[in-house]
N, C-alpha and C positions, 0 to 999 in steps of 0.2 A: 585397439584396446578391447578387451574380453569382457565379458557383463561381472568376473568379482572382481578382478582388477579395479574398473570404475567404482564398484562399492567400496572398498579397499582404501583407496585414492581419496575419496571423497569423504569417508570417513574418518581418516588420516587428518586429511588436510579442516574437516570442521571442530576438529578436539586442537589441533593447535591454534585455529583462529581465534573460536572460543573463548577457549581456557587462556589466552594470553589477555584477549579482553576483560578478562573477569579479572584480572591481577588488578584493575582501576577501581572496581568495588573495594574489594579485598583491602585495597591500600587506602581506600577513603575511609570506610571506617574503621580501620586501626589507626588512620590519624584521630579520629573520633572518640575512640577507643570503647566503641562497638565490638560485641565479639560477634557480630554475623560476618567480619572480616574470615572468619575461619571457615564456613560453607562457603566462600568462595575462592580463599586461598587452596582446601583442599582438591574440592572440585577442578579445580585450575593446574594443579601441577600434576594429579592424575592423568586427566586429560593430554594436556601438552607432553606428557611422558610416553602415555599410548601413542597419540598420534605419532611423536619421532620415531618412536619403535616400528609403527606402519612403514614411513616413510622410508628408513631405514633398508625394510626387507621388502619393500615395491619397488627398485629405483630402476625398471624396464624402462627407455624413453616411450614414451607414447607418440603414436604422429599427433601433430597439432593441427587435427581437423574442428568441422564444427562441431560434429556429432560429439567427439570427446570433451569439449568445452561443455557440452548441452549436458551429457553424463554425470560429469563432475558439478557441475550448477545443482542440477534438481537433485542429488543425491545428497550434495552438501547441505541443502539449504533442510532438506529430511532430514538428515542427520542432526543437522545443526539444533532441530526444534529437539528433537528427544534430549542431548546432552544439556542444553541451555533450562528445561523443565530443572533440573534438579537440584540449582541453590534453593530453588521455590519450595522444595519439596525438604530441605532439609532445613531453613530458615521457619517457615511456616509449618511445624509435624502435623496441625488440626487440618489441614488440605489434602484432600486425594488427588492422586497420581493424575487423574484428571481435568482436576482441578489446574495442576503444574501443568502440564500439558498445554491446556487451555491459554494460558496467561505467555506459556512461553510463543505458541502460534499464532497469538496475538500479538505479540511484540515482533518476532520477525516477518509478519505478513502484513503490517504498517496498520492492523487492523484498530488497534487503542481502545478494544473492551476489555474489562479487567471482570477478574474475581475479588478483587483486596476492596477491603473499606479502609476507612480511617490511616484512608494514606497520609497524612500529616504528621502520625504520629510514627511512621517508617525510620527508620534507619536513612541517612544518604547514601551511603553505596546501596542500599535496596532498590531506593527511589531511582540513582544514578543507572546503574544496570537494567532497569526495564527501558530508558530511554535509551539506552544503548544499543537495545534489542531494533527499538521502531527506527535507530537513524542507520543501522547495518542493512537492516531489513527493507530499509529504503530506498539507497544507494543501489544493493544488491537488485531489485526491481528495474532499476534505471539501466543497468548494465546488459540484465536479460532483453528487455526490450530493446536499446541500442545494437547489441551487439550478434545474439545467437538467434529470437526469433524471427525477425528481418530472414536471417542465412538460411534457417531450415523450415522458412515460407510456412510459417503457423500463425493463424487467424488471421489471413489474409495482409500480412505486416511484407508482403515482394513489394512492396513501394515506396518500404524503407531501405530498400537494400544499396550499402553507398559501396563507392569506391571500391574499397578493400575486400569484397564479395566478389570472388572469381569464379569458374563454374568448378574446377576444382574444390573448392569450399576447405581452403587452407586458411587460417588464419595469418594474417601477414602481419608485418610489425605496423603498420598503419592503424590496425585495432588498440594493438596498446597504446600508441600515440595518444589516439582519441580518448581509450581508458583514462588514461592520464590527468589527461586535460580535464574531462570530465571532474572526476572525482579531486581537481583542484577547486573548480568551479563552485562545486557544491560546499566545500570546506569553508570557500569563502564567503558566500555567501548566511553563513551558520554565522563564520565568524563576526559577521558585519551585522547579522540579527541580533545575535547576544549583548552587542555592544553596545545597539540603541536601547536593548530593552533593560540593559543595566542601566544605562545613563536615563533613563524615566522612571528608575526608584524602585526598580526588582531587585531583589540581594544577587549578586553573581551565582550563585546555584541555580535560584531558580530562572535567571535570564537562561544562563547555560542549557539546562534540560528545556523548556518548551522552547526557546529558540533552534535546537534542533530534532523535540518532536515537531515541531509546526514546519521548516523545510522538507524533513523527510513523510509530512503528514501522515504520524503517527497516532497521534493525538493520546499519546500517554502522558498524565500532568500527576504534579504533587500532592493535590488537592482533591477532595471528594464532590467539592462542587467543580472541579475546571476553572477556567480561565473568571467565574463570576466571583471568586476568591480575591481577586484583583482590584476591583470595580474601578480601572481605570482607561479609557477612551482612547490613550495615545500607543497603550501596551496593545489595546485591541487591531488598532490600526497596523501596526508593525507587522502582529500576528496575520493579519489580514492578509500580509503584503508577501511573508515571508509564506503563506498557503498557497497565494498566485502564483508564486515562484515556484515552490513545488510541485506544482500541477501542470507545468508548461515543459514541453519536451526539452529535455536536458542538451541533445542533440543541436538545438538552437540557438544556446547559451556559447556550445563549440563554436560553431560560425561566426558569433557578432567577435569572439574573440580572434577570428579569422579573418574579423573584415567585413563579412556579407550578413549585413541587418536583413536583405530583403527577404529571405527566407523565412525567420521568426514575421513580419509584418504580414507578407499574402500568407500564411499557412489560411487553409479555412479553417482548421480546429481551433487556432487563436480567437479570429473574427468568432466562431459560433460562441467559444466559451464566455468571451467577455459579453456578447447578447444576451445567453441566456440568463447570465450572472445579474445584467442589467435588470432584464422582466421580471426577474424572479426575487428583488429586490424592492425593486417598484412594487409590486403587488401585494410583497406580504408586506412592507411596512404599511400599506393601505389599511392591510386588513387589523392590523394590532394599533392602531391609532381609532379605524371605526366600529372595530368589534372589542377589540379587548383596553380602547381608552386609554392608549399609551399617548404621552405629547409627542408631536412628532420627530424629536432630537431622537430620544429614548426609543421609536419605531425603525426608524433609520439604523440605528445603532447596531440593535437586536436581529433584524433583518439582515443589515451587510454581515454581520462576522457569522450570524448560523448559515445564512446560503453560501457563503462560501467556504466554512468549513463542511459540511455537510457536503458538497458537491465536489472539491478538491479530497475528501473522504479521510477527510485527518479528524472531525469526530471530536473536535473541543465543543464546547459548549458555553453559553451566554444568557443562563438566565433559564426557565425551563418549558423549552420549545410546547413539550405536549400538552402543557393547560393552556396552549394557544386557542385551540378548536382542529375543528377537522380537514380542512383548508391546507393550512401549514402543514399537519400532518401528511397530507397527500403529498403535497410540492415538498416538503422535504424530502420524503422517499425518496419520490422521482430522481431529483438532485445527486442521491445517494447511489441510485442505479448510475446514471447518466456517470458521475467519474471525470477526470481530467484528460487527459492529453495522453496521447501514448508517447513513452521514451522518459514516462515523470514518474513521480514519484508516488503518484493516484491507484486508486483501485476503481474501480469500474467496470461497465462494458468497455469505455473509451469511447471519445469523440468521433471518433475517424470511424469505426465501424458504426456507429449510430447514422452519421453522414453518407458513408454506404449506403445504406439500407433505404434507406432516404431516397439516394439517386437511381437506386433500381427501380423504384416502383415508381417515381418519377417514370425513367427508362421503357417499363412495361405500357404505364397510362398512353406516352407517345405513342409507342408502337401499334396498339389497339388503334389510335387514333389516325397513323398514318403508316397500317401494314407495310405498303412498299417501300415504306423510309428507311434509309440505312443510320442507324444514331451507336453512339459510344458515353461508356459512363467513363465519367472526368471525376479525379479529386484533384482541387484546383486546377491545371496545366498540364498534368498527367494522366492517359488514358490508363484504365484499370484491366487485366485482364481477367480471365471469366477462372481462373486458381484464386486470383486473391480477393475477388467478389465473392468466391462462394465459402475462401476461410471466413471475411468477416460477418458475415452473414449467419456462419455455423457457431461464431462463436456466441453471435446476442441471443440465436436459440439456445444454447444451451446455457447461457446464464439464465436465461427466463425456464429451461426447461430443472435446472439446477433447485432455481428458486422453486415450483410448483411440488419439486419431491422435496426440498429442506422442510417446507412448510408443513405440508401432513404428514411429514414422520412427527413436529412440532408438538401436532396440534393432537395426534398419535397417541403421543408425551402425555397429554393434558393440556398443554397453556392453552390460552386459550387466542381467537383468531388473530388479532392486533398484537399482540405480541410475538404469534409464532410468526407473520410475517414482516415485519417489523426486524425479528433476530434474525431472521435469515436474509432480507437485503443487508443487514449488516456485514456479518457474516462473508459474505458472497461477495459484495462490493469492498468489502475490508475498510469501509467507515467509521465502525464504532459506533455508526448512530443506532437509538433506541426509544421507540415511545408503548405504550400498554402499561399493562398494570405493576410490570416487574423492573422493567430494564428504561425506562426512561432517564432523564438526565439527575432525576434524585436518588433514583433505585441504585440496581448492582446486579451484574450475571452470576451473583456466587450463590443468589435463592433458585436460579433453574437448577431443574432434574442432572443428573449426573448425564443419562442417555442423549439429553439436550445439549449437553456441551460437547457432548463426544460429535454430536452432527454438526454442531456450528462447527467445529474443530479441523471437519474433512472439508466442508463448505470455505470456509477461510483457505486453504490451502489451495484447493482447486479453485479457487478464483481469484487467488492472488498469480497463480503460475496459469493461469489463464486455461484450462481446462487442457487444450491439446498439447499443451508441454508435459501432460501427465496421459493423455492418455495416447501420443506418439508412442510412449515405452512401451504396449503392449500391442502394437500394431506387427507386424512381423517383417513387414519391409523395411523398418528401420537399422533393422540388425542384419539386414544384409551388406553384403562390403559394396 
């Protein structure tokens, strides 16, 4: 496949995804009898018209390698944020293209910061269509990570590599299998959230949307406060449960439906997530019972559902983290960076490369300590070799080396330093989270600079696609046959 073909292709095929998707706005508020039904009926048959047209006059078979799958992904998913910006842009005229942009790259990169205020008073297909963004956007993450970087060994992911990866790097029908499954998995899962959070006294809309921003931890909600719009303890829990869910390698979900729990139970990334999830619970509800005098029901509370939205990077909110103190503020970041599971539906560096990083310098200390010793780094059972130690290794540099440039272009900007770092592990980890003077859980990203948003904008992208999926395309070996 030739590099415009793949553009072609990919372009093609993200106007018809799109724009069929958008026919469910379209048609929610014309049952409404909203006329934003019409910015996305237009936009939607456009779309879907060009796109058959592509399709039409590309219909070369492609071989189905993985390189070609990798093509069409990250080109789609580009694609997909430019055309998806413009019901925003025609819904909303007072917004710059920016702006739209923004909101769109947010929704498909599971990230859940917005520009809109006064989301309550939205439209439902308005409301309905951004969550459609964060659970596409979601899914779509889970696939890349299962299926293509595993095969084309980026950020140290050859240890995911199963079965159906041959050294030819053919795509076999064993992927779609798994496809498959997968994305029934997740369906159902959605299904099964929505339905308790209806039956605990959410109207069906709004079960519907956070029950599947909060699987694909999105963390886009109807409300301008989030999930404290609710104020109730059992919807939290759900939410809590259906963020766990999301955050755990999808890959694993396959297996128990194949039989083999044991996999999901020894992963280490499991074991670490739920530790850290523990500590980091344990200690801030400490802190907001003896510093900020909460009882300790209402500690506990607050604690479990912000660390683990905050850490699963779905970016709901509980009340408002940043007048905790500076404690919280830290340990949330952290949380933020840190991310879920790879093969989920989390932003992050990931567990498994954090854990890496971990067993090298472990690895090193040994060695100093017993030169002639011959040692090997293990992730769990599985020795690593020194390809996929030094992808995950390049990839937590260059999150942090990502973060250190987002921030002083930030701060560049003006903002000022708690907020420039602050938006950009947002940003970068694709959480949504936010504290400083602007973007915390009562503000809004629609008072930053325009140049600000265009940086979050590249930052969200490249660290939802994990940096070497974008920056393999201008490598020049890749395009060799």
């Amino acid at each position: 496949m030739n590099f415009i073909r793949a553009i072609l292709k990919s372009f093609g095929f993200s106007l018809v995804l799109f724009g069929t998707i958008m026919l469910i706005p379209a048609i929610i508020d014309l049952a409404s009898l909203n006329r934003n039904y019409k910015a996305f009926l237009y936009t939607s048959l456009i779309g879907v018209t060009i796109g058959t047209f592509i399709k039409i006059f590309n219909t070369e078979e492609d071989s189905k390698t993985v390189k070609s799958a990798f093509l069409i992904t990250v080109f789609a998913w580009l694609s997909g944020i430019l055309y998806c910006a413009i019901p925003f842009i025609i819904i909303e005229p007072e917004i710059s293209v920016t702006d739209a942009l923004f909101e769109s790259t947010s929704g498909l990169t599971s990230c859940g910061a917005t520009i809109f205020t006064n989301l309550q008073e939205k439209s439902k297909g308005f409301l309905f269509y951004r969550i459609l963004l964060n659970y596409i956007g979601g899914v779509g993450i889970v696939m890349i990570g299962i299926a293509i970087l595993p095969s084309l060994q980026i950020g140290g992911m050859q240890l995911f590599k199963m079965e159906y990866s041959d050294q030819s790097k053919k795509i076999l029908p064993k992927v779609g299998h798994i496809a498959v499954n997968v994305l029934i998995i997740y369906f159902s899962i959605t299904l099964l959230g929505v339905l308790f959070l209806y039956s605990l006294g959410m109207n069906f809309f709004d079960a519907l949307c956070h029950g599947m921003s909060a699987i694909s931890t999105g963390g886009f909600t109807n409300y301008d406060n989030s999930i404290t719009h609710f104020n109730n303890i059992k919807v939290d829990l759900i939410l809590i449960l259906l963020m766990i869910l999301g955050s755990q390698s999808f890959i694993h979900y396959y297996n128990i439906t194949q039989g083999n729990f044991k996999e999901f139970i020894n992963d280490p990334q499991t074991k670490t997530f739920f530790t850290i999830i523990i500590l980091a619970v344990t200690s801030l509800t400490f802190w907001l019972h003896y510093h900020q005098h909460f009882d300790y029901k209402t500690s506990l509370r607050l604690a479990s559902f912000n660390a683990v939205s905050i850490m699963t990077t779905t970016g709901f909110s509980q009340g408002n983290y940043d007048a905790w103190g500076d404690f919280p503020r830290v340990l949330l970041s952290v949380l933020s960076l840190i991310g879920g599971c790879t093969g989920s539906t989390s932003g992050g560096i990931k567990l498994f490369r954090l854990e890496v990083t971990y067993k090298v310098i472990k690895y090193n200390i040994r060695t100093l300590l017993h030169p002639h010793g011959v040692f090997k780094v293990y992730f769990g059972d599985k020795p690593l070799t020194n390809n996929a130690i030094s992808g995950a290794i390049s990839i937590v540099i260059l999150y942090f080396f990502g973060l250190i440039i987002g921030s002083l272009l930030l701060t560049l900007n003006g903002l000022d330093f708690m907020t420039a770092i602050s938006a950009s592990i947002s940003a970068i980890s694709n959480s949504g989270f936010g504290i400083g003077e602007i973007i915390n859980p009562d503000g809004s990203y629609a008072l930053l600079p325009s140049f600000t948003k265009i940086v979050l904008t590249v930052l969200m992208i490249f660290g939802r696609l994990e940096f070497f999926t974008l920056l393999v395309l201008i490598n020049p070996l890749f395009w060799r046959k």
